[in-house]
C-alpha positions as CSV (number, residue, x, y, z in Angstrom):
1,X,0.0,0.0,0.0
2,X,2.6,2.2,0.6
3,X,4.8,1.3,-2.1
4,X,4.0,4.0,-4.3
5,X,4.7,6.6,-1.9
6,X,8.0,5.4,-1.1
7,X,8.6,5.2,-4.5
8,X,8.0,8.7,-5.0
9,X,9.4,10.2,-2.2
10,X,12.9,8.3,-3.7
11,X,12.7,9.3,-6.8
12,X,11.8,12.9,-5.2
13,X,14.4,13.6,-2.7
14,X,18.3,14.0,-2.9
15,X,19.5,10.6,-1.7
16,X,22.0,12.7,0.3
17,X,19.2,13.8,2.4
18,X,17.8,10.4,3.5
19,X,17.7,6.7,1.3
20,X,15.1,4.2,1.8
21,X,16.0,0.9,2.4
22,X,13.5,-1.7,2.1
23,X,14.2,-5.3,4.0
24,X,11.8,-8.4,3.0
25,X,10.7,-10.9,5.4
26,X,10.2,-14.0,3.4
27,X,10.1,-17.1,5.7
28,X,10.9,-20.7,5.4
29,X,12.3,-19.8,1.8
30,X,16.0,-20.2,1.1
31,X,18.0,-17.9,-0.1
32,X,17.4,-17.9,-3.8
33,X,14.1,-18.6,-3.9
34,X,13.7,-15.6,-1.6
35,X,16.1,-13.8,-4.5
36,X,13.7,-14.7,-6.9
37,X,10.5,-13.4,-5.6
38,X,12.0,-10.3,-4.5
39,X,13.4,-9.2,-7.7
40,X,10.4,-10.2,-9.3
41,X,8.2,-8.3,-6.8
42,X,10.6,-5.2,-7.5
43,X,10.4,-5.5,-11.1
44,X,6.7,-5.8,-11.1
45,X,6.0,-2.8,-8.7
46,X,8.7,-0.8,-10.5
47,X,10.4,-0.1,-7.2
48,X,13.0,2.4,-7.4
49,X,14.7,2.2,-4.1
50,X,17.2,-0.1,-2.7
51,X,16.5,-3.8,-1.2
52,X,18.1,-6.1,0.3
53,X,18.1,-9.9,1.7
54,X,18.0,-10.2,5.1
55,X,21.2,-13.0,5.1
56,X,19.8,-14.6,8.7
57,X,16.6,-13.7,11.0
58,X,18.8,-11.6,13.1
59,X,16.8,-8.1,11.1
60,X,13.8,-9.0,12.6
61,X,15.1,-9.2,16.6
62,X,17.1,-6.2,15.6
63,X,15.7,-2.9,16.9
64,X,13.8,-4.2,19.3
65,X,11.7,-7.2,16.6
66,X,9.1,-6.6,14.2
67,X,5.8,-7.2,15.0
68,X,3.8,-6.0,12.0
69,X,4.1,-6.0,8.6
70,X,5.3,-3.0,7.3
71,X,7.3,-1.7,10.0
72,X,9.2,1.2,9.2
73,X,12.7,2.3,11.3
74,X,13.6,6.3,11.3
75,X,17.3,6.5,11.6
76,X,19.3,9.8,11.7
77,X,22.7,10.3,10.3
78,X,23.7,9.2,13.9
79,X,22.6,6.3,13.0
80,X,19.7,6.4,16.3
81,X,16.7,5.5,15.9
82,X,14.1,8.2,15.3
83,X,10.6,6.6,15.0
84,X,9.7,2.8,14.6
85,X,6.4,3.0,13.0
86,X,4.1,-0.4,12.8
87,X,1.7,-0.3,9.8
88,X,1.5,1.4,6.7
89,X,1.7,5.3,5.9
90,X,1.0,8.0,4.2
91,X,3.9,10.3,2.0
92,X,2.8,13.4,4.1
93,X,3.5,11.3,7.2
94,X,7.0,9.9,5.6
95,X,8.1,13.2,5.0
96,X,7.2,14.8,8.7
97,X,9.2,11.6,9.6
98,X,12.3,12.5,7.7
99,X,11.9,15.9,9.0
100,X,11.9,14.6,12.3
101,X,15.4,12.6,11.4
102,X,16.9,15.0,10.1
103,X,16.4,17.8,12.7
104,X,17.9,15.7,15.2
């Protein structure tokens, strides 16, 4: 759902002000069939931002786990965390997010 959005907001602002990274949770696939449907998946949404495989489960106890699908992490340049957001959102909210990041 929020796809789009994040697609825009990419293709929109300077990647030295912020990138978007987005992290799949595939489970109980191995490593190239998880390869498979991801670039498939990109290609098909015409994703423009940057993915990659998670290489163990150790993402998703990372930063406290992930309980929801999407679950977006906020990190400033100081590499903190900002915001973790559970559920999907809007491009006006993204943006007052990076605002957030980037003013602290």
């Amino acid at each position: 759902m929020e796809i789009p959005d994040l697609i825009e907001l990419n293709n929109e602002l300077p990647a030295k002000d912020f990138v978007i990274v987005g992290i799949p949770l595939e489970k109980g696939k191995t490593l190239n069939d998880m390869k498979n449907s991801v670039t498939n998946f990109v290609k098909v949404k015409k994703i423009t931002y940057m993915n990659l495989l998670p290489m163990s489960n150790d993402i998703m106890n990372s930063y406290g786990g992930i309980s929801g699908v999407p679950t977006t992490f906020v990190i400033n340049r100081k590499g903190e965390i900002i915001e973790k957001v559970v559920g999907p959102r809007s491009k006006t909210e993204f943006l007052r997010l990076i605002e957030k990041a980037k003013n602290s």
